[in-house]
C-alpha positions in Angstrom: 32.0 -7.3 36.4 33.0 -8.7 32.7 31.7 -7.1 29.9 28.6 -8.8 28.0 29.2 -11.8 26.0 26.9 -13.5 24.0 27.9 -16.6 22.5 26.1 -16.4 19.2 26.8 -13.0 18.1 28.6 -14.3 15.2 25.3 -16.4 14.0 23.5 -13.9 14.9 25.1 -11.2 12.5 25.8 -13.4 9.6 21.7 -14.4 10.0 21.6 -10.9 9.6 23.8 -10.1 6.5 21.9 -13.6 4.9 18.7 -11.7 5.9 19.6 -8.4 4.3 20.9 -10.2 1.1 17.7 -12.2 0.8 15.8 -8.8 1.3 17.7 -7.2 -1.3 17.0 -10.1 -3.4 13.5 -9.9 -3.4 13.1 -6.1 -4.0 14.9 -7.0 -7.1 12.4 -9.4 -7.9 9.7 -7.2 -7.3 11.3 -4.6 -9.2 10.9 -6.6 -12.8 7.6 -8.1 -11.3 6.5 -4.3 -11.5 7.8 -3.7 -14.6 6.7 -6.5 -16.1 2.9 -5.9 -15.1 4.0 -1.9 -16.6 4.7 -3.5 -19.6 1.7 -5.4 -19.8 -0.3 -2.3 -19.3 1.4 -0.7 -22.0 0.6 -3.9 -24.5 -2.7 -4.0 -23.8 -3.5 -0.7 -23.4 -1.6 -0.6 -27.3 -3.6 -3.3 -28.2 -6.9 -1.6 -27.5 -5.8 1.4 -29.2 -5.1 -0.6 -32.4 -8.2 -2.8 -32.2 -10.4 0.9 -32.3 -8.3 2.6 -35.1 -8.2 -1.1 -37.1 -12.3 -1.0 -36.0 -12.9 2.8 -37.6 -10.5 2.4 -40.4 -12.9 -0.7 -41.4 -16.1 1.3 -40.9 -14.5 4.2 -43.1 -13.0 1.3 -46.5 -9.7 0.0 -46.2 -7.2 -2.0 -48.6 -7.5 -5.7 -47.5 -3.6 -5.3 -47.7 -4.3 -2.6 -44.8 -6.8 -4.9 -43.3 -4.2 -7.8 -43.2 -1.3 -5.8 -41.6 -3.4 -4.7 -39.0 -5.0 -8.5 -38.3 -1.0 -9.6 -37.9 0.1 -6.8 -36.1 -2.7 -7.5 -33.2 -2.4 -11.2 -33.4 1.7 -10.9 -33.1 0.7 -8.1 -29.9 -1.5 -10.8 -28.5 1.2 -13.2 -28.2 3.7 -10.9 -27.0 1.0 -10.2 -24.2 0.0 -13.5 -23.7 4.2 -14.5 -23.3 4.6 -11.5 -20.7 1.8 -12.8 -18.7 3.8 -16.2 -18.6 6.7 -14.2 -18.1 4.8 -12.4 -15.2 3.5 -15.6 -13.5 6.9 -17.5 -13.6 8.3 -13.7 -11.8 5.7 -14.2 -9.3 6.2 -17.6 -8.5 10.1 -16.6 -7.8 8.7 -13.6 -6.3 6.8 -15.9 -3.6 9.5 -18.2 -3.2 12.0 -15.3 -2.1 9.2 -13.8 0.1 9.1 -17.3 1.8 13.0 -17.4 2.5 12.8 -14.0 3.6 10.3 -15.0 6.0 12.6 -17.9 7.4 15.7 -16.2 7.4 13.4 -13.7 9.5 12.4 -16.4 12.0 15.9 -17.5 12.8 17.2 -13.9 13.7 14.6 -13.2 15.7 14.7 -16.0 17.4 18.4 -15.8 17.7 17.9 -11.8 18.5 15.4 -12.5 21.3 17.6 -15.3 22.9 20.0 -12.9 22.9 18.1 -10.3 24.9 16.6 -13.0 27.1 20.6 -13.2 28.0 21.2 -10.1 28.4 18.7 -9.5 30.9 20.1 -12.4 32.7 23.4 -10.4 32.2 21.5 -7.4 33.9 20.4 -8.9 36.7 23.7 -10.9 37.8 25.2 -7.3 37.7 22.5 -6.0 40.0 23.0 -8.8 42.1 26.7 -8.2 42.3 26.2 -4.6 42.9 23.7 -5.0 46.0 25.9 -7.8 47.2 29.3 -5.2 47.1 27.2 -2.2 48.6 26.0 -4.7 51.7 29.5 -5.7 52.4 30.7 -2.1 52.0 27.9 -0.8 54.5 28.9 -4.0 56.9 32.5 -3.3 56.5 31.3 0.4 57.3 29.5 -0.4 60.8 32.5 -2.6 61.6 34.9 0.0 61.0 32.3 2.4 63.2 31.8 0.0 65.7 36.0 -0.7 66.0 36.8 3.1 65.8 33.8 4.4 68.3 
């Protein structure tokens, strides 16, 4: 009997290598989406800390000069938060969009893949077929032969 053959093997492993590239793709993504929302954290969680030393600092007398720097350094930190969670959302957004892609490119090897099993089982069974058909004319060949010879 010949040996396997399935027609779209070559679609079916360049799906695959598209599928793995788009994979990699997106855990890059989510990789800077993860360090952006780090580096969020980090912002804010400076931003608090500044807001209760700039807060106790006031309560104790401070230099308007003092009280000044400290007003423009949280303001400029609140933009540079605010532009990260832009940053963040337009991430996400690409984020998504890969997902999606990765989803399709999914799709169409496995529906490739499982065409190609639902061949292979075909494959299988014409084999079987061919086997039982060889071992009946082996075993009528063999009474023949019996009923020549005795």
């Amino acid at each position: 009997m010949k040996k396997f053959f399935f027609s779209l093997d070559t679609v079916l492993n360049y799906k695959e290598q598209v599928l793995d590239g788009l994979k990699a793709e997106h855990a890059r993504i989510l990789a800077k989406v993860r360090e952006c929302e780090r580096t969020i954290e980090t912002m804010e969680e400076e931003h608090r800390r500044c807001t209760i030393e700039f807060r106790n600092s006031r309560m104790s007398g401070m230099k308007i000069c003092d009280i000044h720097t400290y007003e423009n350094y949280l303001e400029a930190l609140g933009i540079k938060i605010k532009k990260k969670y832009e940053e963040l959302a337009k991430l996400q957004e690409k984020e998504e969009a890969k997902r999606n892609e990765v989803v399709e490119a999914k799709k169409e090897t496995s529906s490739i893949d499982k065409l190609k099993e639902k061949k292979y089982k075909e494959y299988e069974k014409e084999v079987q077929k061919e086997e039982e058909q060889f071992i009946e004319e082996f075993v009528a060949t063999k009474r023949a032969m019996a009923r020549i010879v005795g």
